[in-house]
C-alpha positions in Angstrom: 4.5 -12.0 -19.7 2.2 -11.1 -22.3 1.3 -7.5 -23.0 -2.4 -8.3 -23.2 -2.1 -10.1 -19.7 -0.2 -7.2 -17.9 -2.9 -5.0 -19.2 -5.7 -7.0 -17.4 -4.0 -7.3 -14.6 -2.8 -3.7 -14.5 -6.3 -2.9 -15.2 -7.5 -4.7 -12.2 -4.8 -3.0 -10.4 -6.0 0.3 -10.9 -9.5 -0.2 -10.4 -9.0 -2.1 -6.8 -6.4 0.7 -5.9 -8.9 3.6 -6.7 -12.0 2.0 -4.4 -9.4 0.7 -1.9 -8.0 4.7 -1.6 -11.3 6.3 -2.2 -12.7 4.1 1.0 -9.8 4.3 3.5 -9.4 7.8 2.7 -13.2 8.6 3.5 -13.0 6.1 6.3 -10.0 8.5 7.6 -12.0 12.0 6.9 -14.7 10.7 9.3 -13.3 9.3 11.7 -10.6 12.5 12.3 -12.2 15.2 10.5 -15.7 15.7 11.8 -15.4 18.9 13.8 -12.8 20.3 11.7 -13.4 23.2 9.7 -13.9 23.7 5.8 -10.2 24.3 4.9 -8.8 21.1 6.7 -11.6 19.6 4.9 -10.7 21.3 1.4 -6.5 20.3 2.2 -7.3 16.7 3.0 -9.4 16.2 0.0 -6.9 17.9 -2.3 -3.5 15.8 -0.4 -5.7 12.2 -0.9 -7.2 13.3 -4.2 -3.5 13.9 -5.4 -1.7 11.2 -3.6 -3.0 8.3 -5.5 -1.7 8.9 -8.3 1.8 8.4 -7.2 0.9 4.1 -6.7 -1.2 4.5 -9.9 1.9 5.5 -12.3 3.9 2.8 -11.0 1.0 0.3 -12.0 0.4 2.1 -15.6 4.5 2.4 -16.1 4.8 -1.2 -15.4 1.9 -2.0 -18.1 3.3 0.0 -20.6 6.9 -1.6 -20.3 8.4 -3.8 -23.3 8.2 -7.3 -22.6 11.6 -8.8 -22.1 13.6 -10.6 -25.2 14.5 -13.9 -24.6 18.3 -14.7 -25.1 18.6 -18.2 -26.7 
């Protein structure tokens, strides 16, 4: 695959993981956090805030590798 492709399409990538994630984990604060206090708020945040980025070095790793040689 071409590196320019893999690029857009890691691009894409990214950009629907970090709305996907930013919605579902809102969605999840709101639904389960409401009458919770300020620290389970601050924790929850911080855990989702940092959790995405595990998905999102996968995507960047896989646009950043060498495209394969071809043998023949």
């Amino acid at each position: 695959m071409p590196v320019r492709l893999k690029k857009l399409i890691g691009t894409f990538l990214l950009v629907a993981l970090v709305s996907i994630y930013a919605l579902v984990a809102t969605i999840v604060a709101v639904a389960h956090l409401g009458q919770s206090s300020g620290w389970v708020h601050l924790a929850y945040f911080l855990f989702t805030g940092i959790l995405w980025v595990l998905p999102a070095m996968w995507i960047i790793w896989w646009m950043e590798k060498p495209p394969r040689e071809k043998n023949g």
